[in-house]
C-alpha positions in Angstrom: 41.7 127.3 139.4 38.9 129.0 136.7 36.6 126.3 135.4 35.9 127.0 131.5 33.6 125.8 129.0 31.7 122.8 129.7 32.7 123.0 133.4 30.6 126.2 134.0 27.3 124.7 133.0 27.3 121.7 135.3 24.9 121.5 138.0 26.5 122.3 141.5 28.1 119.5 143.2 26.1 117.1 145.7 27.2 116.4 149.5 28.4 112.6 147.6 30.6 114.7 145.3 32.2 116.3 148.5 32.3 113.4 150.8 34.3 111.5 148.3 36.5 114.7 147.2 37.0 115.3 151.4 38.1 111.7 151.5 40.2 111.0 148.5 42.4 114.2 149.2 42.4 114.4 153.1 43.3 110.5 153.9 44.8 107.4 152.2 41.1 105.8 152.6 40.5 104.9 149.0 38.1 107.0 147.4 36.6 107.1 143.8 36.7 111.2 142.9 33.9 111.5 140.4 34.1 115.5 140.3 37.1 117.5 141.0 36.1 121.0 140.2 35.3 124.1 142.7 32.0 123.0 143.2 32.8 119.8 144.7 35.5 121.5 146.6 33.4 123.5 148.5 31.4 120.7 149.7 34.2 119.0 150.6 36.1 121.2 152.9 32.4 121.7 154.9 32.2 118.2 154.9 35.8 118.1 156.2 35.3 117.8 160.0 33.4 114.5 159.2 36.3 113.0 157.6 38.2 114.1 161.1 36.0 111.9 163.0 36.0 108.8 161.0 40.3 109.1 160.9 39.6 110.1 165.0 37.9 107.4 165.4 40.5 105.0 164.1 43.6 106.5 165.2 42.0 106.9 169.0 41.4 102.9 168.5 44.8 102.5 167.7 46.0 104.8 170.6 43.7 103.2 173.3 44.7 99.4 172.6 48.7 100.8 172.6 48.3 102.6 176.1 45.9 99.8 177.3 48.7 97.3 176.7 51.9 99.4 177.5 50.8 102.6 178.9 49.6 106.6 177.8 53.2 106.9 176.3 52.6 105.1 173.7 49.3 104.9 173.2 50.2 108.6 172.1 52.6 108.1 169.9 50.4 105.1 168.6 47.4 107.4 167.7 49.8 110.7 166.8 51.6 108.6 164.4 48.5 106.7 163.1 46.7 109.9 162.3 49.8 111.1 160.5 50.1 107.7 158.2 46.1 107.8 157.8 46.9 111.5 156.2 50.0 110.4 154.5 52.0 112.9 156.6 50.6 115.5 154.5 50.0 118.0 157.1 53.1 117.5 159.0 55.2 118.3 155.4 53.2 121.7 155.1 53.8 122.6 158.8 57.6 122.0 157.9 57.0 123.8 154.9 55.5 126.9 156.2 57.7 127.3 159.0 60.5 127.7 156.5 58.5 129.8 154.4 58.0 132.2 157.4 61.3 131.6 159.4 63.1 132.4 155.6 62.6 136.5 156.2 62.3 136.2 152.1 59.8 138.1 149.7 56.0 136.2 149.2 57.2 134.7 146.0 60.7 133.2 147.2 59.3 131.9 150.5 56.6 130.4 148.6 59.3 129.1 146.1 61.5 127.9 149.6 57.8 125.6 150.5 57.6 124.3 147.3 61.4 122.7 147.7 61.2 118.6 148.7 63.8 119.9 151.6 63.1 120.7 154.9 64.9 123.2 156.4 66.2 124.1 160.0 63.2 125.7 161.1 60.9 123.4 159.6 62.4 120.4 161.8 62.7 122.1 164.9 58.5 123.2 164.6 57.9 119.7 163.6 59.6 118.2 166.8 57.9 120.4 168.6 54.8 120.5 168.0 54.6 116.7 167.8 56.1 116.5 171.5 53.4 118.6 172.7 51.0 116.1 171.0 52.4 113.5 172.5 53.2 114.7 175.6 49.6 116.0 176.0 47.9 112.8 174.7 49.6 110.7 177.3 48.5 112.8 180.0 45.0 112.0 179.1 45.4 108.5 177.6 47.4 108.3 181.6 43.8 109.2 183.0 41.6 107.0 181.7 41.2 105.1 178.1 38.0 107.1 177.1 40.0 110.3 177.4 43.0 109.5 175.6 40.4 108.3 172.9 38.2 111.2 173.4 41.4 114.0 173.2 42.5 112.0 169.7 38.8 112.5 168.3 38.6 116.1 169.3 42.2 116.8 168.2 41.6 115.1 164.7 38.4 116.8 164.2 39.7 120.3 165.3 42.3 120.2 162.2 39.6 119.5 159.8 37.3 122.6 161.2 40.6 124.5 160.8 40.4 123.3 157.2 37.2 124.3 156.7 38.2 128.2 157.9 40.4 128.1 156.4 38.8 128.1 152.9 36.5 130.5 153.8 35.4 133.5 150.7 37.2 136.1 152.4 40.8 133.8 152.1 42.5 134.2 149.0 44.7 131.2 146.5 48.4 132.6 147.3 49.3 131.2 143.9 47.6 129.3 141.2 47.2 125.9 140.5 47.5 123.0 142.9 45.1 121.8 145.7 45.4 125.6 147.6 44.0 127.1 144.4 40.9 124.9 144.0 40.0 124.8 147.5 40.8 128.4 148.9 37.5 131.1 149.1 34.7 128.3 148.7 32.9 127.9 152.2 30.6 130.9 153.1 31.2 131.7 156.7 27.8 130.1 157.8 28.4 127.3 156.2 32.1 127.0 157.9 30.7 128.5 161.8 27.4 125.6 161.2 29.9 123.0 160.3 31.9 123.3 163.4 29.3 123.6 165.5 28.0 120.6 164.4 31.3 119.2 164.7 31.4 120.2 168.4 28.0 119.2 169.4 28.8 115.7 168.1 31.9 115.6 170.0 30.0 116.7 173.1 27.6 114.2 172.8 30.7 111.4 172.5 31.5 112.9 175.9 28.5 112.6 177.8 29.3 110.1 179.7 32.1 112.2 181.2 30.1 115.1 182.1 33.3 117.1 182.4 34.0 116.4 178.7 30.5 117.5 177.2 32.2 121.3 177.6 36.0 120.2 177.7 35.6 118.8 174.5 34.0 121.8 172.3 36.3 123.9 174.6 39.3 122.4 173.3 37.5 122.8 169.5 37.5 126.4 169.9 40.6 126.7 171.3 42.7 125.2 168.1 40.9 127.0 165.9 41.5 130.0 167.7 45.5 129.0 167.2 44.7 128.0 163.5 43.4 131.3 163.1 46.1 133.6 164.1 48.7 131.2 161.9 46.4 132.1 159.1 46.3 135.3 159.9 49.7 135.4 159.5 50.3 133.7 156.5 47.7 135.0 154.5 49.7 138.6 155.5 52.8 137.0 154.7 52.2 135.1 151.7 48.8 136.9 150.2 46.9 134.0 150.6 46.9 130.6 151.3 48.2 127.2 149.8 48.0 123.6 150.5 50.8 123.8 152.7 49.4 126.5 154.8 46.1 124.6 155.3 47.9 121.3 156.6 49.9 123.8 159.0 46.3 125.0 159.9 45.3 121.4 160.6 48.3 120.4 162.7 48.2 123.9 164.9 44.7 122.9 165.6 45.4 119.6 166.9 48.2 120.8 168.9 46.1 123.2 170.4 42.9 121.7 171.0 45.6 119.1 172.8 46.7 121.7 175.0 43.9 123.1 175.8 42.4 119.5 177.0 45.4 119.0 179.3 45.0 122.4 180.6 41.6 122.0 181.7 42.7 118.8 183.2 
């Protein structure tokens, strides 16, 4: 989205104006958006990993009183489906949406014209059920260990899609369209900016972890991990659909989590 006029000459856009942008568009937390411009958006999606660990932190309370009072089973589904109402299943509905863009074999413009439809489509279900049984599954192994990890793997999980987020908008990663929240947000983080934010990220999670000295590397581990599965999804898409959209970045998010899961209950 080009800014005109009166929009050019405004002064650059403080961390505030990005909390409170990261907020009001990646959660249901109520939020008042003072600037919505490129500006703010850029501080936003750097800022984005901190919005991960405040929705972390909630859904891995949620998760931990579940499996403390009827075991890891549900304590998983307790903070999988918590973090997905605290996001209002946003980035579930573009992980449906992008697998049918990509499973369609159609042209950039009608597969992007296929994730626009309110529909989901065959291969959009079956990557939603499984990527949210591998969630699941993988939660409960660790919310089955011990309370602090099952809380611990929904932190890191949570915060690992907003890092994903934050690559994800990176200069180099064209808008595959215009308009819409893919547009405003897509090539506004330097790399710096997006490698500093998720070390950050990581170091915070490691020091959550300390007192599981297995977890002070498990954790960023994992971080590093979904990212690394965010990153070839966005590979793909941006070959695939010339760029990115909103839709692609909550598929980012959720591959993230899912693989920052897995690698947590592979490194046991």
């Amino acid at each position: 989205m080009s800014m005109h006029g009166g929009e050019e000459a405004r002064a650059p856009a403080g961390w505030g104006d990005g909390l409170r942008f990261a907020f009001g568009t990646l959660s249901v937390l109520r939020v008042r958006v003072e600037r919505w411009d490129r500006s703010a958006a850029a501080r936003a999606m750097v800022a984005a990993p901190v919005v991960g660990l405040v929705l972390g932190a909630l859904a891995a309370g949620v998760g931990a009183l579940a499996a403390w009072r009827a075991g890891g089973l549900l304590g998983a589904v307790a903070a999988v489906g918590a973090l997905a109402a605290l996001t209002r299943g946003l980035h579930l509905d573009g992980l449906a949406d992008v697998a049918d863009g990509l499973g369609s074999g159609r042209p950039a413009e009608d597969a992007l014209r296929i994730m626009k439809q309110s529909d989901i489509g065959p291969f959009g279900v079956l990557t939603l059920l499984l990527v949210l049984l591998a969630q699941i599954a993988a939660l409960a192994g660790q919310f089955d260990a011990s309370l602090t990890r099952g809380a611990l793997a929904v932190l890191t999980s949570a915060v690992a899609a907003r890092c994903a987020l934050t690559w994800g908008c990176r200069r180099s990663v064209p808008a595959a369209r215009p308009g819409g929240l893919g547009a405003m947000v897509a090539g506004t983080v330097p790399p710096a900016a997006a490698l500093a934010s998720s070390v950050g990220a990581a170091l915070a999670l490691a020091a959550l972890g300390i007192s599981d000295g297995w977890s002070v590397l498990r954790l960023p581990a994992a971080v590093a991990v979904g990212l690394g599965c965010a990153w070839l999804l966005l590979r793909r898409c941006v070959r695939r659909f010339d760029g990115i959209t909103g839709d692609v970045l909550g598929a980012l998010a959720e591959t993230a989590a899912a693989g920052s899961l897995l690698a947590l209950a592979l490194l046991g």
